[in-house]
C-alpha positions in Angstrom: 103.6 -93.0 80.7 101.1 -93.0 78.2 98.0 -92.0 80.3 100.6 -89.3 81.7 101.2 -88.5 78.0 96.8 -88.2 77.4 96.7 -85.9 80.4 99.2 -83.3 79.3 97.4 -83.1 76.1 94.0 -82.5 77.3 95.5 -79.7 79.6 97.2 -77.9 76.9 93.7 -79.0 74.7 91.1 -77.2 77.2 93.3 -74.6 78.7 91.7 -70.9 78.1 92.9 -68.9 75.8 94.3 -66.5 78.0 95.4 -62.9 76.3 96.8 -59.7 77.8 93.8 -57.2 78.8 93.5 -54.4 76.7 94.8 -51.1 78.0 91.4 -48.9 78.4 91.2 -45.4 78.5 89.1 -42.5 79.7 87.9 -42.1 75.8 86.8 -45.9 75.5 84.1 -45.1 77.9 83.5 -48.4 78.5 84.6 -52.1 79.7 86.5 -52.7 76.5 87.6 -51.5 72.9 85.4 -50.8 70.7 87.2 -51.3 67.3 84.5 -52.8 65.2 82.0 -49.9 63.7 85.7 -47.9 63.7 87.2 -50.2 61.0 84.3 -51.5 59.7 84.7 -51.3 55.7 81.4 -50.3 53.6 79.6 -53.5 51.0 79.7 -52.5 47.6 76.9 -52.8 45.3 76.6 -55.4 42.9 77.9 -55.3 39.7 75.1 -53.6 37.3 75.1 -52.9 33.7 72.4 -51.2 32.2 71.6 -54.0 29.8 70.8 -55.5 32.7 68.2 -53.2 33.8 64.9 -54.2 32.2 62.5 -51.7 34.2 63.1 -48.8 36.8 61.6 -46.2 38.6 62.6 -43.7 40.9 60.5 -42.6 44.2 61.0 -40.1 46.7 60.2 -41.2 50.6 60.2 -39.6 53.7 61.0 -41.0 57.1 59.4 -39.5 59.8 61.4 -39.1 62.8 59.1 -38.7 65.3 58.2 -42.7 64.6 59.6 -44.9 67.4 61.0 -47.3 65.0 62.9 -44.0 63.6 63.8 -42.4 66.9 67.7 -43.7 66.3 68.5 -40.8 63.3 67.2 -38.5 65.7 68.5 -38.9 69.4 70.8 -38.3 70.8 69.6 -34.6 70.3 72.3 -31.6 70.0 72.5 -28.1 70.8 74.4 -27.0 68.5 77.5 -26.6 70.9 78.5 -29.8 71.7 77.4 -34.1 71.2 75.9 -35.5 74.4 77.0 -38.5 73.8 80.7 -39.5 72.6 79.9 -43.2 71.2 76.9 -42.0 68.9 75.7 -38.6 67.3 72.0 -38.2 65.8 71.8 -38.4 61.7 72.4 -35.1 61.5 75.3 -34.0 62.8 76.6 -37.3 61.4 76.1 -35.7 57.9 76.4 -31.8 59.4 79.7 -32.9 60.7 81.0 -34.4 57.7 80.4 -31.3 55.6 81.5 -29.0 57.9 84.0 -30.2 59.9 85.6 -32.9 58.0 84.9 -31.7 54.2 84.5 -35.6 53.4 80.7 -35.1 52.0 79.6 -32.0 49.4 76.3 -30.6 49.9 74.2 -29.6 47.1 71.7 -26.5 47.3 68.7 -25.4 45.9 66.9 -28.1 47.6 63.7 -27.6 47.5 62.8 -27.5 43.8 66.2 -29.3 42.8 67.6 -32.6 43.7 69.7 -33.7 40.7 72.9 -32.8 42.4 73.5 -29.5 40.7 74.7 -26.8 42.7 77.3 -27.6 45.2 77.1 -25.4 48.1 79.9 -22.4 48.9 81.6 -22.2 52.0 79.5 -19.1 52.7 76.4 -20.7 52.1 77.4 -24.0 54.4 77.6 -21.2 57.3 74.2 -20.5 56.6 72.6 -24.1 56.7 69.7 -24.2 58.1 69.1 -20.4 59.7 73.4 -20.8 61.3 74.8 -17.1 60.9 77.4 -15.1 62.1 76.6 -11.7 62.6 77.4 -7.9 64.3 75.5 -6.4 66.8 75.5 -3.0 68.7 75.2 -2.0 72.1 75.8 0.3 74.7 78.8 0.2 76.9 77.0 0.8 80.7 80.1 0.4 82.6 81.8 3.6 80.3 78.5 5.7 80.5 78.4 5.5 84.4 82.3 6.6 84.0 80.8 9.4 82.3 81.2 8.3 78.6 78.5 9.7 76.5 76.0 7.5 75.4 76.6 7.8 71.8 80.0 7.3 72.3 80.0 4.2 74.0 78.5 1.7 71.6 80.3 -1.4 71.4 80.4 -4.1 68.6 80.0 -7.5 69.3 79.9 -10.7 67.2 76.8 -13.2 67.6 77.0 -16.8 66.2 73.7 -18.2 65.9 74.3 -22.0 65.8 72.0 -24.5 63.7 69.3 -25.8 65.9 70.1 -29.8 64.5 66.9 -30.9 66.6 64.5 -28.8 64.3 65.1 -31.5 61.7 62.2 -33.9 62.3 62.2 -35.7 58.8 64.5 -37.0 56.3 63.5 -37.3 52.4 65.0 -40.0 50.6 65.8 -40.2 46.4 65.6 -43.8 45.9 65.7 -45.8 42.5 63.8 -49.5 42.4 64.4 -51.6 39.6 64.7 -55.3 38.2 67.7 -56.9 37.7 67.3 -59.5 35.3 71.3 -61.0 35.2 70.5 -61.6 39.1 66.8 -61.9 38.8 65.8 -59.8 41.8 63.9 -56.3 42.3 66.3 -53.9 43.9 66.8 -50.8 45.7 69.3 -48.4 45.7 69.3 -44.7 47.6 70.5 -42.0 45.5 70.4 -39.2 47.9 68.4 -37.6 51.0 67.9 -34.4 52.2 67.1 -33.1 56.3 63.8 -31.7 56.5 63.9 -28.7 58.9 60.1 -27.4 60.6 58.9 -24.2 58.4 58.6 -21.1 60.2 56.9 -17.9 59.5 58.5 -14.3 59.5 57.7 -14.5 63.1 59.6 -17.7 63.8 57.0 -19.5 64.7 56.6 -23.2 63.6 54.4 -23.6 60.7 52.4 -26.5 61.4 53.0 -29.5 59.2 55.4 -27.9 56.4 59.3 -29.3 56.3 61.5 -27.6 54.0 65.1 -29.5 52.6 67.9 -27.5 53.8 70.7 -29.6 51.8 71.0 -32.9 49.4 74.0 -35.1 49.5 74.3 -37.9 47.5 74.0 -41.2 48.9 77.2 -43.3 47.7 79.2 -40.6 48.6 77.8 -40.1 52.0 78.1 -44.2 52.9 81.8 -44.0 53.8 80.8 -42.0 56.5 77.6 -43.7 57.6 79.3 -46.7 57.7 81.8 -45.9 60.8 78.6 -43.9 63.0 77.1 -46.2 65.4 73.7 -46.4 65.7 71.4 -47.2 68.9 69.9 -51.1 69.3 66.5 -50.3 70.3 66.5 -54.1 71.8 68.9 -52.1 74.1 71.9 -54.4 73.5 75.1 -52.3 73.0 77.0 -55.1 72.0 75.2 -55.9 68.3 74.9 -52.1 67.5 75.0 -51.4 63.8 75.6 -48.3 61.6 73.6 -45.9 59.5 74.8 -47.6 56.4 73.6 -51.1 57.7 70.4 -49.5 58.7 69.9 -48.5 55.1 71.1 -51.5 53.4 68.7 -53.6 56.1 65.5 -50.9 55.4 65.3 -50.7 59.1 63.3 -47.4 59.3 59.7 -46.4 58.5 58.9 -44.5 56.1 56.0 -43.3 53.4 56.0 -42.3 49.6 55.5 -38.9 48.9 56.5 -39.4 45.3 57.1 -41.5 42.1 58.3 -40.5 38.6 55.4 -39.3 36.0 54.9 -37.4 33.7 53.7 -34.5 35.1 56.6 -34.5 37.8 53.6 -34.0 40.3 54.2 -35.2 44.3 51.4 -37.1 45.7 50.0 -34.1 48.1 49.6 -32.1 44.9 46.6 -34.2 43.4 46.0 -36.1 46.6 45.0 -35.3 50.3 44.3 -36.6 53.5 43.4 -40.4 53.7 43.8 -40.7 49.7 47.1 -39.5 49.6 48.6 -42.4 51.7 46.4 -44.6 49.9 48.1 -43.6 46.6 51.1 -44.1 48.5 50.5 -47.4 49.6 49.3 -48.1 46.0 52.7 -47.0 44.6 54.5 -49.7 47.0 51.9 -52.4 45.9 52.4 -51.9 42.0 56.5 -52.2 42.7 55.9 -55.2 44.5 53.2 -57.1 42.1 55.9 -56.2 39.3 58.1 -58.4 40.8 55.6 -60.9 41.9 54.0 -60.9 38.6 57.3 -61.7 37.0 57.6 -65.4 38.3 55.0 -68.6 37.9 54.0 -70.4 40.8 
């Protein structure tokens, strides 16, 4: 009885956990729910007064998205009419979506020469991002002038929506603040907003080579309860551990390089700098915040 009694137990002790299969749909898209990056919740920040700031400094990067390591904010690439892909969208209509669409992120304008935050876009303005408008054109009916209409009199109107090309935007500019936190002993970062950079173009439309122009700013905090739902590509290729666009922040997973730091001229690098010494000032800039920190502790 008792080895009767031992059996039963290690039946009911190693029998499989054995659940009713989920009931998949055409929209899943795949061999089971995905429910994770759906109800994932965002991290908050730690708790930080400003007593316990004892030095800061705010510096402006951009990430290149042309960089393998940076190919995930910008595939997969969009038309303007439609996503290619229903599981993941590019950076950009992450963000384009959100302020259009859903109305759950404000953009700010005046980007180029302001990114404080300032001037909250119109609804007539968020039409025009990045070269979108709507617009009236003219043309002759054929079909009524071979009935006999006159020319002049057969002119039809006709409205034309030029979408926003999304794929123009090669380059993303970040507002980030570094600073020590002496109640947790650590140097910090924190993102206070970025901005798409779209390719300039002349009065002919045709790409000016190396210039990339903010079209929009959106503040960062605000903008992290969307990123954190928006999956984001493994580039180990393993679909299972994808992760978002707010854990690709919080980790630093991208590349990117300094193209400015607070001073008191308000000066970017490429306006005393060029060439080789601009990304050695750069790199310079990166090396100071780090020595602060490593200069702060005795070994």
């Amino acid at each position: 009885m008792k080895k009767i009694l031992i059996t039963l137990i290690s039946c009911l002790f190693f029998m499989p956990n054995v659940k009713s299969q989920d009931v998949l749909t055409p929209e899943d898209n795949s061999v089971y729910k995905k429910i994770k990056h759906k109800a994932k919740v965002k991290q908050n920040y730690s708790h930080l007064r400003e007593a316990d700031v004892m030095w800061s400094r705010k510096v402006w990067r951009e990430i290149d998205l042309r960089q393998k390591i940076n190919h995930p904010f910008y595939y997969p690439e969009n038309d303007g009419e439609a996503n290619v892909t229903a599981d993941r969208s590019s950076l950009i209509d992450v963000i384009y979506n959100a302020i259009t669409v859903e109305g759950s992120i404000t953009a700010y304008g005046n980007a180029v020469i302001d990114d404080e935050f300032r001037e909250p876009m119109t609804q007539q303005e968020i039409k025009k991002i990045g070269g979108a408008e709507e617009k009236i054109i003219e043309k002759v009916d054929w079909d009524a002038v071979d009935a006999g209409v006159d020319p002049a009199d057969a002119i039809i109107k006709q409205a034309v929506k030029i979408p926003f090309n999304r794929n123009s935007i090669k380059k993303w500019r970040l507002k980030e603040e570094w600073f020590f936190d002496k109640q947790r002993s650590v140097m910090d970062v924190r993102i206070i907003g970025m901005a798409p950079l779209q390719e300039g173009r002349d009065e002919n439309s045709n790409i000016l080579k190396g210039v990339y122009n903010p079209i929009f700013w959106v503040y960062f905090p605000e903008a992290r309860d969307v990123l954190i739902n928006a999956e984001v590509f493994n580039l180990v290729n393993n679909n299972a551990e994808r992760r978002t666009y707010d854990d690709i922040f919080w980790k630093r997973m991208f590349g990117s390089t300094i193209v400015r730091a607070e001073n008191v001229m308000d000066r970017k690098i490429n306006e005393y700098m060029i060439g080789l010494d601009a990304l050695l000032e750069a790199e310079r800039i990166k090396a100071d915040i780090f020595n602060l920190e490593h200069d702060l502790w005795e070994y």
